[in-house]
C-alpha positions in Angstrom: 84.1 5.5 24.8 81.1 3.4 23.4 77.8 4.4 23.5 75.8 2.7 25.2 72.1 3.5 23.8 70.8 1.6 20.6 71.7 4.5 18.0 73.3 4.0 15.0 76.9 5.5 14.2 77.6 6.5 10.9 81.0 7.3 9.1 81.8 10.6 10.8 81.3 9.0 14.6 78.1 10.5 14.7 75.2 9.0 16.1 72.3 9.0 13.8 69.0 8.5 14.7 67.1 5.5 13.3 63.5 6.8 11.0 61.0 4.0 10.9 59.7 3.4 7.1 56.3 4.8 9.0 57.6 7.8 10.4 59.3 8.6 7.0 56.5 8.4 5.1 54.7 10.6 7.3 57.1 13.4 7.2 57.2 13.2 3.7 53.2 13.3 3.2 53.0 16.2 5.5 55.1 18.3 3.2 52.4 17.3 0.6 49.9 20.4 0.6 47.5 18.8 -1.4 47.6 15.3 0.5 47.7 16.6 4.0 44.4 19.3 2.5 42.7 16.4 1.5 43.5 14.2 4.7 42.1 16.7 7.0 39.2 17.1 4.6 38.5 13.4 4.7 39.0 13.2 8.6 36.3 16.3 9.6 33.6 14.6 6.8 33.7 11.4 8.2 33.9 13.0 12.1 30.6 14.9 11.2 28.9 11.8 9.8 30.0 9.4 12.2 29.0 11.9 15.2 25.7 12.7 12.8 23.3 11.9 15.7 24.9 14.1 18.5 24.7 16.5 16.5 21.7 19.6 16.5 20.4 18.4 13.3 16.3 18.3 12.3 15.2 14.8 11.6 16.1 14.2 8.2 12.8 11.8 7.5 10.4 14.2 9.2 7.7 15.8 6.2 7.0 18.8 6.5 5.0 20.1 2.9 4.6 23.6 4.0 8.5 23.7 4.0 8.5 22.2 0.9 11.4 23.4 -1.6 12.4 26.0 0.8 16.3 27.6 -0.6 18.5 27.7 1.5 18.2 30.7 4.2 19.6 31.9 7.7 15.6 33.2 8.2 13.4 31.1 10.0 11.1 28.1 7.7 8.6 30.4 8.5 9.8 33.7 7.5 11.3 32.2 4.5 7.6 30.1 3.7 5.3 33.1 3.8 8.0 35.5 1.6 8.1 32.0 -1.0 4.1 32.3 -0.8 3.8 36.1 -1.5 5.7 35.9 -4.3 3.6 32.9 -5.8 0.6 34.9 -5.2 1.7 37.6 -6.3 2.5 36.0 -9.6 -1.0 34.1 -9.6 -2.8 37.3 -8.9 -0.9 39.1 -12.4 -1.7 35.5 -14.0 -5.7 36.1 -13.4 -5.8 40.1 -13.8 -4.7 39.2 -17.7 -7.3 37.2 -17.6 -6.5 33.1 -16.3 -10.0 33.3 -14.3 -9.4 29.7 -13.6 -6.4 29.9 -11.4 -8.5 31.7 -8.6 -8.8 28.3 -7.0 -5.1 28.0 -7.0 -4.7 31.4 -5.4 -7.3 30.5 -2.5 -5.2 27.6 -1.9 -2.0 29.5 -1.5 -4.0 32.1 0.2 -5.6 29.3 3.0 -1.9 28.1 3.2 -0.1 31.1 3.9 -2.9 32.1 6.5 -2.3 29.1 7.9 1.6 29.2 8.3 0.9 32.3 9.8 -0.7 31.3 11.9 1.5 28.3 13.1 4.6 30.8 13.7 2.7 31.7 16.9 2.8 28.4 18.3 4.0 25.7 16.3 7.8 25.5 17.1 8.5 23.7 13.5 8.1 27.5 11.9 11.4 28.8 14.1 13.4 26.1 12.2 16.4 27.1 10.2 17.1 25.7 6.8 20.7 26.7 5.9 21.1 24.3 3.4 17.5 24.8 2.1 14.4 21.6 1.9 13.8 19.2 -0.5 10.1 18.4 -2.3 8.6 17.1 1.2 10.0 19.8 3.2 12.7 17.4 4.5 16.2 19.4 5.7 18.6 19.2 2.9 22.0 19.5 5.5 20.5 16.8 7.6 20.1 14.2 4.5 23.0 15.2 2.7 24.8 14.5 6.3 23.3 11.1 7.1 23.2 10.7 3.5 27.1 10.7 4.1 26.6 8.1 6.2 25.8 5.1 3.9 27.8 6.2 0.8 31.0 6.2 3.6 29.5 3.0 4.8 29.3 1.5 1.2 32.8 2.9 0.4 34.1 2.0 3.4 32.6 -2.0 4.1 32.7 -2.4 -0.1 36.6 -1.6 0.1 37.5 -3.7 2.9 35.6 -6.6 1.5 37.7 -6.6 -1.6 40.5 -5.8 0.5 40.4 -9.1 2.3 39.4 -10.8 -0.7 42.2 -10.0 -3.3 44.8 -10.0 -0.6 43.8 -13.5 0.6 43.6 -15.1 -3.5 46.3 -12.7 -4.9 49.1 -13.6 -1.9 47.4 -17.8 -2.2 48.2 -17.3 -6.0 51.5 -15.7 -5.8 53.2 -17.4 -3.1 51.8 -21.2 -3.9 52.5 -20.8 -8.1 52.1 -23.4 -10.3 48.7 -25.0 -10.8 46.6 -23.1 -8.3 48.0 -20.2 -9.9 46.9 -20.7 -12.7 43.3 -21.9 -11.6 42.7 -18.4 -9.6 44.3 -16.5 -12.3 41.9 -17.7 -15.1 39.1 -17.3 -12.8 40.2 -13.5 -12.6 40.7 -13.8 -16.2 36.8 -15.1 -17.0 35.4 -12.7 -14.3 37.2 -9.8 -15.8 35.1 -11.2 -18.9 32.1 -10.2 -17.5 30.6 -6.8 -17.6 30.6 -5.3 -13.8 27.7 -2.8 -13.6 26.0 -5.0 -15.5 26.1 -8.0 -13.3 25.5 -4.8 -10.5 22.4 -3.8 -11.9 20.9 -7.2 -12.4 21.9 -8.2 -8.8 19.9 -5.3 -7.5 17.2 -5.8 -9.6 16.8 -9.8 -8.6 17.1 -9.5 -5.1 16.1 -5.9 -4.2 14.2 -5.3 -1.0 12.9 -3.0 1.2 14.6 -0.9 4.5 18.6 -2.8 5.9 18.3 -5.5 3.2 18.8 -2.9 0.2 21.7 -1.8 1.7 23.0 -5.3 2.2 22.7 -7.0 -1.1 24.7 -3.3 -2.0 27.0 -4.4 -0.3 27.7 -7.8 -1.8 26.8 -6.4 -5.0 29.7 -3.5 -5.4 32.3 -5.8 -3.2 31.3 -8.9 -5.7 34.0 -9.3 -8.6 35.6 -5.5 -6.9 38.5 -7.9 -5.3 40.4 -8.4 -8.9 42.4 -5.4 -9.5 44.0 -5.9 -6.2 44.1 -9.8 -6.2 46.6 -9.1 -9.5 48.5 -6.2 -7.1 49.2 -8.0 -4.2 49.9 -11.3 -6.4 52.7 -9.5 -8.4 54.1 -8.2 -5.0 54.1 -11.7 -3.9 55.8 -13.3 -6.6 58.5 -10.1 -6.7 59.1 -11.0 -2.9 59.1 -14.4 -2.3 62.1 -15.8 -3.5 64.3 -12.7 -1.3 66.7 -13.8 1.2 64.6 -13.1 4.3 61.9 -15.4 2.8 64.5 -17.9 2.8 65.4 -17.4 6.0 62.5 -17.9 7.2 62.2 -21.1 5.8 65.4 -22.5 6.8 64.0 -21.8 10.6 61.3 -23.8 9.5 58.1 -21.6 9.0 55.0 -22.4 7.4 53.9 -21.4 4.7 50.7 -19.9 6.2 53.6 -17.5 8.8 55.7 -16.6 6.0 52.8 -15.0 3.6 51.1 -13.1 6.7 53.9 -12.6 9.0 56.5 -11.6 6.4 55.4 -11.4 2.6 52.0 -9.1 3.5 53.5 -6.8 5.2 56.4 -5.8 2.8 53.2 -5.0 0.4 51.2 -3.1 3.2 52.4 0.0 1.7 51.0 -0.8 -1.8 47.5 -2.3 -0.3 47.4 0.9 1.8 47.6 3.6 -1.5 45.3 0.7 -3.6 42.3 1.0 -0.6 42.5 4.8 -0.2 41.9 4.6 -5.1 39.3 2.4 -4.7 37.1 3.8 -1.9 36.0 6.8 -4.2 35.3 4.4 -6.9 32.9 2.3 -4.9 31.2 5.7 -3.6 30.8 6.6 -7.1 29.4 3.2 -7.6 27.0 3.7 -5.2 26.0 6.9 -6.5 25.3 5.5 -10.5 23.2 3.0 -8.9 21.3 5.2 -7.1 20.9 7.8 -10.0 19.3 5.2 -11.7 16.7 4.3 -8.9 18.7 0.9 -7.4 20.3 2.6 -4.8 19.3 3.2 -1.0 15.3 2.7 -0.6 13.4 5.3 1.4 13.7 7.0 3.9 17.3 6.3 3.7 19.2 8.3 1.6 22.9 8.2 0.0 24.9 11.2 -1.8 23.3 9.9 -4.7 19.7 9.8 -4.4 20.4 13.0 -2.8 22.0 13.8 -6.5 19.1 11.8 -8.7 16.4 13.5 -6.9 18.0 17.4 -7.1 18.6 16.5 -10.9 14.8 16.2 -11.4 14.5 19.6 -10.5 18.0 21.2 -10.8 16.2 24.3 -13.1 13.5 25.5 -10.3 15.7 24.8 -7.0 19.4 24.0 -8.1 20.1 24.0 -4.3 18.7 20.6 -4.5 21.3 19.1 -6.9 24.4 21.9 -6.1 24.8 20.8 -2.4 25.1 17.1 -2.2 26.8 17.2 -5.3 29.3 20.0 -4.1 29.9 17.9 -1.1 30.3 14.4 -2.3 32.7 16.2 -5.3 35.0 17.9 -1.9 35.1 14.3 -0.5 36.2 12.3 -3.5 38.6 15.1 -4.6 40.1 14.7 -0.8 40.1 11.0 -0.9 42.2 11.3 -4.3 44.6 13.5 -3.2 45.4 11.6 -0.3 45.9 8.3 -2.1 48.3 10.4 -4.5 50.2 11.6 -1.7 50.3 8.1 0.3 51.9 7.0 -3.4 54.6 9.2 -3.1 55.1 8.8 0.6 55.3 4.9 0.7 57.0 4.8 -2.8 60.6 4.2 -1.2 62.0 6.2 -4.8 60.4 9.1 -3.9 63.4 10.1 -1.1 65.7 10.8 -3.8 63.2 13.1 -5.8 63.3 17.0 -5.0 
């Protein structure tokens, strides 16, 4: 008797259930440790960040120089401020008894200030803070910045990616489809902008047109995303020109579609799989980006901060308070290392070769 649902029959009479190339992929990345690890990893970062100001976190631009350089501690910023000030006297007080008279103005002032904090842990609610991740020089919380820090170097990843997303897909599938002359007009523009050094152009960007507070992060933004479109304009090109000359192309023209409806309705998505592992490679180089430029002081402006001013900062004093360096670094190493396994484990779960491997 014939069936009468929509499932296929295979040679045996059996019905066999139909996989979508989606659902096989993600039964095939799910038995990837390593790339299902570093999804989850990826997912709960960017939950915390994006959900940053719901969450019971201490104003990350608040100063607060009796907290100054505080390591990190489940005590209370007072507690942790007065045992950080004994130990300073105590070392200023050995310091004079061999016979450094002149520091006694030094230990009056640590003497007035530690008086004073204790004095404020009666009534000033700011001394029953906890620092677990410690304070930076201006007594600023270190898990608060390195979270909103998150923030903007996601952002930058994230808007930086998309950007040359959209931009190599739209030139590479122009160039690939269309051939001939306009192929080779955008390739040799790829070919002369590859010419050019990238950082460079980069750094001189944010040197020109650098300004203060939203605008630094803009011109970032164009900065990174700027000639970052040329790797995947060559990708999705090559894709194109594999693809369009297959019989459903064809068929497609015969029933008289343009041009425009066979590149985004039918070419595109036969390379969504290859654009999908090339976006999750790039975001971790445009983070790292990010991060270079702010090491070298043409990052995020202040108060803002990014993973790396977070890292350029705790570098400057990495020997007296390596808490300052180890945990944005720690963190923004845990989020690239996730974002790499993931795209390594969407290549082998969209590469349609990988179904006959063990």
């Amino acid at each position: 008797m014939p069936s009468n649902n929509n499932q296929a029959i295979n040679e045996f009479n059996q019905q066999v259930k139909p996989v979508s190339l989606w659902a096989d992929a993600w039964k095939r990345l799910r038995k990837n440790r390593m790339a299902l690890l570093g999804l989850w990893i990826v997912v709960i970062m960017a939950a915390i960040t994006i959900a940053a100001p719901l969450l019971p976190l201490y104003d990350y631009t608040k100063l607060d120089l009796y907290h100054s350089n505080l390591p990190p501690s489940f005590r209370t910023a007072g507690e942790v401020a007065l045992s950080t000030m004994q130990a300073r006297m105590d070392k200023i007080q050995g310091m004079i008894d061999n016979g450094r008279k002149d520091l006694q103005p030094d230990l009056d002032k640590v003497k007035a200030d530690y008086a004073k904090v204790q004095a404020d842990m009666v009534t000033n609610p700011a001394e029953k803070r906890v620092y677990l991740l410690g304070t930076d020089y201006l007594g600023r919380d270190m898990l608060a910045r390195t979270i909103y820090g998150g923030r903007i170097s996601m952002m930058v990843g994230l808007i930086g990616t998309v950007t040359a997303v959209l931009l190599g897909i739209l030139i590479g599938a122009i160039a690939g489809y269309t051939g001939g002359r306009l192929d080779n007009l955008l390739m040799r523009f790829v070919d002369i902008m590859y010419g050019l050094p990238y950082m460079l152009i980069v750094i001189i960007m944010m040197s020109m047109f650098r300004k203060e507070g939203a605008s630094s992060i803009v011109i970032l933004f164009i900065a990174i995303a700027l000639v970052s479109w040329l790797d995947i304009a060559r990708v999705v090109r090559g894709q194109i020109i594999s693809l369009k000359n297959s019989e459903f192309v064809e068929a497609a023209r015969s029933m008289g579609a343009s041009s425009g409806r066979i590149i985004f309705r039918h070419l595109l998505p036969n390379t969504l799989g290859v654009i999908i592992i090339f976006t999750t490679l790039l975001l971790p180089s445009f983070i790292m980006s990010e991060s270079f430029l702010s090491f070298l002081g043409l990052g995020v402006s202040a108060p803002d901060a990014s993973w790396g001013t977070l890292v350029s900062e705790g570098v400057q004093a990495m020997e007296l308070y390596p808490w300052r360096l180890l945990v944005p670094a720690i963190v923004m190493t845990l989020f690239l290392f996730a974002m790499n396994f993931l795209g390594d484990g969407l290549r082998d779960a969209l590469d349609p070769q990988s179904k006959n491997r063990a």
